[in-house]
Every structure is written in C-alpha cells, then in structure tokens.
C-alpha positions, 0 to 999 in steps of 0.5 A: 837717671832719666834720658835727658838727664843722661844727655846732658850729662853725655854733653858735658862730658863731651864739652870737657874732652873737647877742653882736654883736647884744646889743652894737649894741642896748646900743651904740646905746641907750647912745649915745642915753642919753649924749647926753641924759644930756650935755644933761641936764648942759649944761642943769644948769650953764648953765640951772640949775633953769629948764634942768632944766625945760626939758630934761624939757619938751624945750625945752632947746638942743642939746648940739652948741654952746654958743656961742649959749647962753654969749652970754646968760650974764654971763662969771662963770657961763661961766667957772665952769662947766666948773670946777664940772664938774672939780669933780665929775668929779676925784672921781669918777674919782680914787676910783671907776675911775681908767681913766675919766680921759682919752679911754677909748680908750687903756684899751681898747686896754690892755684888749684887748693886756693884759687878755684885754680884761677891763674893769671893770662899774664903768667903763660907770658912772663913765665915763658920768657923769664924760663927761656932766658933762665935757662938758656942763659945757663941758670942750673934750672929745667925746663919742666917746672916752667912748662908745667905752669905754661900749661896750667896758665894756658888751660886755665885761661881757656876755662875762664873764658868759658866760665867754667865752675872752679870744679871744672876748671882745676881739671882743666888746669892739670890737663894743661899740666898733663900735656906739659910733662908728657910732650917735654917727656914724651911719657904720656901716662907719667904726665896724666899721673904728674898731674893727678898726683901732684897738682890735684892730689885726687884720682878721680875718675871724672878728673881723670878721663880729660886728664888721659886725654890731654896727654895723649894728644900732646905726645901724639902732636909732640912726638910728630914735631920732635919725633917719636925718640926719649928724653935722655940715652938709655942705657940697656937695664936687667936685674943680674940677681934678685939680691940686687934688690938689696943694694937698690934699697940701700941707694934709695936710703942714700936718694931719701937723704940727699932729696932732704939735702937738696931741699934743706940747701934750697931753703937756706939759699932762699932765706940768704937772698930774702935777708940780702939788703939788695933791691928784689929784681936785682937778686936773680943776677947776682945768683946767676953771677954765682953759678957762671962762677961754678961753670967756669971754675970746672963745673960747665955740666951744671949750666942748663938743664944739663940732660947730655951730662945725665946721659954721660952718668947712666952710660958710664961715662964719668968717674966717681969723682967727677961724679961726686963733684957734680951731685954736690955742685948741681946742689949748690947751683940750683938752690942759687938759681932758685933762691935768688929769684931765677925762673925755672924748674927743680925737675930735671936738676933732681933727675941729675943729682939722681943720676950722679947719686946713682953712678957713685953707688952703682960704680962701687957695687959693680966694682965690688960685685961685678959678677951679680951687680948690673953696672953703674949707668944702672943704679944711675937710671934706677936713682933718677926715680928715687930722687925725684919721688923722694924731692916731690913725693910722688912715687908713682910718678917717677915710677912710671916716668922712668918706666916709660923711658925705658919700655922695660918692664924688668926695671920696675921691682928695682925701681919700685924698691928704691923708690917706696924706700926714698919716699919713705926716708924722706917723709920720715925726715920732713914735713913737706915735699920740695913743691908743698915746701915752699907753699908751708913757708908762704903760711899755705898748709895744703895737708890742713885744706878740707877733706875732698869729702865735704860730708867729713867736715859735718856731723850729725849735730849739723842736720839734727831733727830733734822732733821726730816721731816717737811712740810708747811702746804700749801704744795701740795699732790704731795709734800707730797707723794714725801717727804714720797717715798725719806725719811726713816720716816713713819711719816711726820710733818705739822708746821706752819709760826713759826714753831709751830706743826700742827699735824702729816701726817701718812704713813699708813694713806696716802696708802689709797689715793693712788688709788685715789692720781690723782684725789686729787693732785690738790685739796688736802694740807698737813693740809688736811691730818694731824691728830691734836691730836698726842701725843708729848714729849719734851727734859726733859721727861725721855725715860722711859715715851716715850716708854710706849706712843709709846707702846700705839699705833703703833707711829714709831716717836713722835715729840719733842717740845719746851715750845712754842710748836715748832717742835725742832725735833722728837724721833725714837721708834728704838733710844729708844730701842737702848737706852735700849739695850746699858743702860743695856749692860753698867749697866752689864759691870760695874757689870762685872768689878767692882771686879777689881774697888774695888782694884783701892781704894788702887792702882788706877791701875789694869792690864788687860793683853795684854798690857791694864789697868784699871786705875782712874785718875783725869778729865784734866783740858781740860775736865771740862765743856765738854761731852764725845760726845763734847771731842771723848775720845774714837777716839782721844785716844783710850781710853774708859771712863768706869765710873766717880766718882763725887766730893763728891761722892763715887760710880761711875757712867756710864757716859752719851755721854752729861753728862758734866765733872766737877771740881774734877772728877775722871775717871775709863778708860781702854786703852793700858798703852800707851794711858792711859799715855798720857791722864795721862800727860794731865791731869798734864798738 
C-alpha cells in the first residue's frame, strides 16, 4: 500500500470513529431522554396532573415496576391505563411511520439486509413516543427493543446526511444499536456483540472497531448521568458443585421450550388482532385493554417493564406459585401488547419469563438438594441468559450480558451450559429466532440473502477466458519463447493429442533459460519445461475458492478443466478481483436504492428525475430462457436491469450476466420513461 493510500485509509478510519463517537453520545442521551420521557408517562396515566407534578419535582416513583404504585389505585384506573396508552399509541403509528409497531429490532435488521440500512428520520420520533407511552402506560412491553431502533434511526439519519455508502452506513446503524444496549444496560461489551450478533450478523473487523466505540462512549455518558449501578439487584452467585451443571442443562432445555412457547403465543396473538374486523389504530387499545384487565385481576408485576419483579425472582422473593403464575401471564400479556399493535420491546419480558423460568427450577432443586445446589434466585440469574439466547438466538449476547452484570466470572460455565443448551432446543424446534420471526412472516428470508462473500455467488464460468494460450507439447524452444513475447499471459499451457493438461510453462521460470536460450533451441521441447502439478479449477468451483488458490502462490492464471481433465480454458487472478470489485458495487447500488424498491410494492413505478424512472415489470416472453449477456438489454435499449424478482419468491436479487430468465419473473430496471415503455409494450406483446 503506498503512504498515500495509506493516509487515506488513516482518514477514513478516523472519520468513521469520529461517527461512532457522534452515535455513543447521541445514543447514550437518547437513552437517558427515553427513560424519562417513560417515567414522565407513567406519571401521566397513573398519577395524573398531581404525578406530572411530581415527576417535574422529582418525586415521582420509579419507572422499573408498577406494582407498588397500582395497589393504591382503585382497579378501574389500573385497567384503564394501558387502554388509554393503546389508544394514543394505535394512531400514532398506524399513521406516522408504521415500522414503529412491534419491537423495532426486526425493522432494523430489514433496514440493514434490505435497505443499505436506510431508516426514516421519522422513526427516532414516532417510535420514541409511541414506546414511552406504551410502556409507561402499563403495556407488558421493554424499553430496549425501542432504544435499539432510536439508535439505529439516529445513526442512521447522520450517515445519510453525510452521504456515506450503504457499507459504511449499516455500521453506523448498529453503532446506534451498540450505544443503546449498552447505556440501557450498562454493559458495554453485550451492546457492541447486541449489535454485531443480531443486527449485522458479521463480526468483522472494520465493523467492529467503531461499533466497540460507541459502546464505550455511551455507558461512559450513561453511567456519568444515572451512575455507575446495574440494571437489576443481583444476587451473589457460586457454583456449589460441578454436578450442578446438570441441572443447569436441564433448565435450559425448559428455557429452549418455553422461548418457542413464548414465540408460538406471540404469533397466534398477531394472526388474532390481524383477522380482528377492527380499524388498525383501533387494535393497540383493545389490547392494552386486555393486559390493564391482567394487572388489575392480581397480575400488577406484568405491567411495564416489571425489572423490580425480576429482581424480587433472582433474590428469592416470590413462592413458586407466584412464580408459575407470572411466567404464564407475562406470556399472554406481552404477546397482547405486541400482537395488537403496541410499540415496545421483547427484550426485557424475555428476561423476566427467564427470571420466573429460573425460580421455579431452582426452588425445586435447592429444595431437593439444598447441600449441593445454589439457591433459586441463582438458576433465576442463569435462565435470564438462557431465555433470551433461546427468544433471539443470540447466545453470546446473553452470555456476556448476564456476565457483565454480575462481574462474576464463576457464572460463566453455568451459563454457558444452559445457554449453548437453550439455543440448541429451540433451533432444533424452529425455523427463526423471535426477531428473523416476524421478518419470515412478512416474505423477508434473511438466511436465503447473499453470501457476505460476493465471490460465492460466482463461479468460474462467469469469468472463463476460454482462448488461452496453449501449446503442443512436441513444440520447440523458439516456439514457446515466441509465443510468451507476442501474448499478454505469463503462463503457457502444455496439452496433448486430445487436449488433455500436460502441465504448465511459467514465464518466470522461462527467464532463467534465456542466457542460455541458443544452446538450448535445438534441444529443448515444451514438455521439457512444464511444471506437472499445477493447481487447476474447473467451470462449477465458486471464485471464492479461486481466489484463495492464487493467493497461495503467485498464480496469475489457473487453467480450467473439464471432468476429462481437458483444457476448456484458463481464469485471469485480475478477472476475479474485477469480479469482486463489481459484486460488491452492485451489493451496495441495491443497498442504496432500495428505499425506493420498497414504494414499487404498491405503484411499480418511481420517478428518478431527469426524464428517468425506477419501475417493475413482468420478464417479455422474448427473454425467457435467455441471459443478460445473450439479450444486451443495456445497449439495445438503454435500459438497465437492476434486479430480478423470482417467481416464488420475495426478494430480488442482482442478476448475473449468464443467469437465465424464467417464466413469471419480474424485473426492477431503470431507464429514461421512453425505453422503459418500449420494453414495456414488449412485453405485451
């Protein structure tokens, strides 16, 4: 790399922390903002004018639990509340940004697979207001889910104001995500992995690093305004025997089953208010009607967030009845809240399904084995971490979340036993985690997106020279030198009578005859020079596996053979590489553009300006069976064929120059109005 290259790469890297920079800080006050803006709320329906009061005098309780505020309420007003909340929230969202429904994080995982991780500025409003009333009105919903998508709306707003390349942005995105996680939780190690693990899915380095920093800044910002104090009470854990880790995986089978329980309720809830003959912004408070019923029949722990109830479960305050109870009640009210239409997260309900979970199993095995078991506020701590890897299928997270709360590394074979073993139960049972869930059932599969590789959507056909330079192998010195001075190959290959590989005359390995080159001429052959065991490829291997044979040595062509093992041509290291370079520019021009994919949904047409437009249409009849290399759609009629839509199928994909069209495919292209039409009339003709 030369020093100037290597300048600018210094200065990009240093403009991208500076970015993460920007997001921790916005991150962390955005988090602080949002908790007060959620107790702020809470003081307005359970406290009315008197806990506005109080909330701006800094009397009023805290957000964490509403079970010590509902008992001085008369059970009208502690039904009521979270069916007024609904009733603001419905609106909001059903008429402002629609994306802020639900739990935020699936739409930012959309954002960054779909969208180049585009996000509109309109979210970090809507969604921040349409949570806080959620949840300080008492919908059974958390608060990290929504900071999560503030975040990313927030990070993802600076990078289109800075007009930073998809690549580029979707970091910034889940830096926004990071700062989040780690201010609501002060863990800042659980965030950055929160955002790698879930939201890009790709630990990458380059990613990485601004990621790391915008955790940091935000629990350093965080822990300055709300002070340097975890999330819940936790109790003192140890590891009485290493038998205990039995029973850990026994509970984490239980943690497995109930994630897939939780899930499987949450769906049939949204299946039930989707069907429900009720205008859409009317659903939310009809649910939250539902839940206020729950709180007031006995159930207050289940309103809000509810962290002083998961506390009172880790430190052996609740029998196992009640227990039993709020696991299944905590169920059923958070799949209302998220199924009708409330705005909040699944976050913290799965840490307290975890918690009750826990207590149950660890009050029975203590009971049974007091002298060998730890106690049940324990298994409560451990389960926490099972049932949110099993609920989002992110194990590491949850690990090192839990860790960082208790800074305590004996924790960590407990909950790595019960963790690896949820994630196990509940992959083995489903298809999706609770986040790729919701995306599925919208048509979106992010397993089937491309590889983050690009070479492994490309093979070796795609880049084939199939005129390389070949020789006999009786053909004399002369001949070959001669062939090498007049060709642009460094490499020359040697074939026989039916054209079968012989091996491989190298350039480098030719200089050093030259001296010598009259003595030899009359003497040497081309067998006489090639080198027998030269690595090879053939037309199906993938260019990612090309690339790392020609980085092993200093191969500038690779020849291609057939299942005879004939020449049928070579591949050029520089075609690869080309290769590369266009399969990430087209990966990010769909990136970039798919803001305006999502509005051909509903018109198959967006104008660009300038006399172009954006449209889908069906593949003409003419096309079916033929590729873009056979049809020159770009020369015969200007117009380019961005991406292609399978029958069947719900992404689009970039098309290949030898992919083939098929019947039933519709086509993303771009083009003045006028080509586009005539490719238009093709088609019905």
């Amino acid at each position: 790399m030369t020093p100037g290259a290597q300048r600018g790469f210094s200065r990009r890297h240093l403009f991208m922390v500076v970015i993460a920079v920007a997001c921790g800080v916005a991150g962390a006050f955005g988090a602080v903002f949002f908790r007060g803006l959620i107790e702020l709320s809470q003081a307005m329906f359970y406290g009315g004018f008197d806990g506005i009061l109080s909330f701006f005098a800094g009397d009023a309780p805290h957000a964490d639990d509403l079970v010590e505020i509902t008992h001085t309420l008369p059970w009208w007003r502690v039904a009521l509340a979270p069916a007024a909340g609904g009733a603001l929230v419905g609106p909001l969202v059903w008429f402002f940004a629609r994306e802020a429904k639900g739990h935020g994080v699936p739409e930012v995982m959309e954002a960054v697979a779909m969208r180049g991780g585009v996000i509109r500025p309109r979210v970090v409003i809507v969604k921040t207001l349409a949570s806080a009333l959620s949840i300080g009105s008492g919908g059974s919903v958390g608060r990290e889910g929504p900071i999560v998508q503030i975040g990313s709306a927030v990070g993802s707003v600076i990078a289109q104001i800075l007009r930073m390349p998809p690549r580029e942005m979707r970091t910034i995105v889940a830096c926004g995500a990071a700062a989040g996680i780690a201010a609501t939780f002060n863990a800042p190690i659980a965030g950055a992995l929160f955002a790698v693990e879930i939201i890009l899915g790709d630990f990458a380095a380059v990613s990485f690093t601004p990621i790391v920093i915008a955790s940091v800044v935000a629990t350093v910002i965080s822990r300055g305004i709300l002070g340097d104090v975890p999330a819940f009470e936790v109790p003192h854990y140890e590891l009485v025997s290493g038998w205990e880790l039995v029973p850990y995986i026994g509970v984490g089978v239980a943690a497995g089953l109930a994630a897939v329980l939780f899930q499987h309720c949450l769906h049939s809830s949204e299946d039930f208010f989707e069907r429900l003959r009720v205008p859409g912004w009317a659903k939310a408070s009809l649910g939250g009607l539902l839940v206020g019923g729950m709180g007031a029949a006995g159930f207050p722990h289940i309103l809000g967030v509810g962290y002083g109830s998961i506390t009172a479960a880790m430190t052996d305050q609740l029998p196992i009845l009640t227990l039993l109870a709020l696991l299944a009640a905590k169920i059923i009210s958070t799949s209302l809240t998220v199924g009708s239409g409330g705005s909040g997260g699944i976050f913290a309900p799965s840490l307290f399904m975890g918690a009750m979970l826990g207590g149950v199993f660890g009050s029975l095995i203590h009971g049974w084995f007091p002298e060998s078991t730890a106690t049940g506020g324990s298994y409560a701590l451990v389960t926490m971490g099972g049932f949110v890897a099993a609920a989002t299928w992110a194990p590491i997270t949850a690990i090192i979340m839990i860790f960082e709360l208790t800074s305590n590394y004996t924790i960590v074979p407990a909950l790595m036993a019960t963790c690896v073993t949820s994630v196990f139960v509940a992959t083995a049972l489903g298809r999706d985690s609770v986040y790729t869930a919701k995306l599925h059932r919208r048509g979106i599969d992010l397993s089937s997106e491309e590889d983050p590789n690009v070479l492994r959507g490309l093979s070796v056909i795609d880049v084939i020279d199939r005129e390389p330079e070949r020789l006999a192998a009786s053909a004399d010195l002369q001949t070959v030198v001669d062939r090498i001075v007049q060709s642009d190959h460094t490499e020359i290959f040697v074939v026989g009578e039916n054209e079968e590989l012989l091996g491989t005359i190298y350039l480098r390995e030719l200089r050093r005859l030259l001296p010598e080159i009259n003595l030899l001429r009359e003497v040497v052959v081309a067998e006489d020079l090639l080198e027998k065991d030269c690595p090879y490829v053939t037309e199906d291997d993938d260019l990612a596996q090309v690339l790392r044979v020609f980085t092993q040595d200093v191969f500038e062509e690779l020849p291609v053979l057939d299942d005879d093992a004939r020449l049928v041509g070579s591949v050029h290291k520089r075609d690869v590489l080309e290769a590369y370079n266009q399969g990430v520019l087209q990966r990010d021009l769909a990136g970039s553009v798919s803001h305006s994919f999502s509005a051909l949904t509903k018109v198959k047409s967006v104008e660009l300006g300038g006399g172009f437009v954006l449209q889908e249409l069906q593949a003409p009849a003419s096309f079916h069976g033929k590729s873009l290399a056979d049809l020159d759609v770009a020369r015969r009629s200007g117009v380019q064929v961005l991406l292609v839509r399978r029958h069947g199928e719900t992404n689009p994909r970039v098309p290949r120059a030898f992919d083939r069209f098929e019947a039933g495919d519709r086509l993303v292209v771009a083009g003045t109005v006028e080509a586009v039409e005539s490719l238009h009339q093709l088609r019905n003709h």
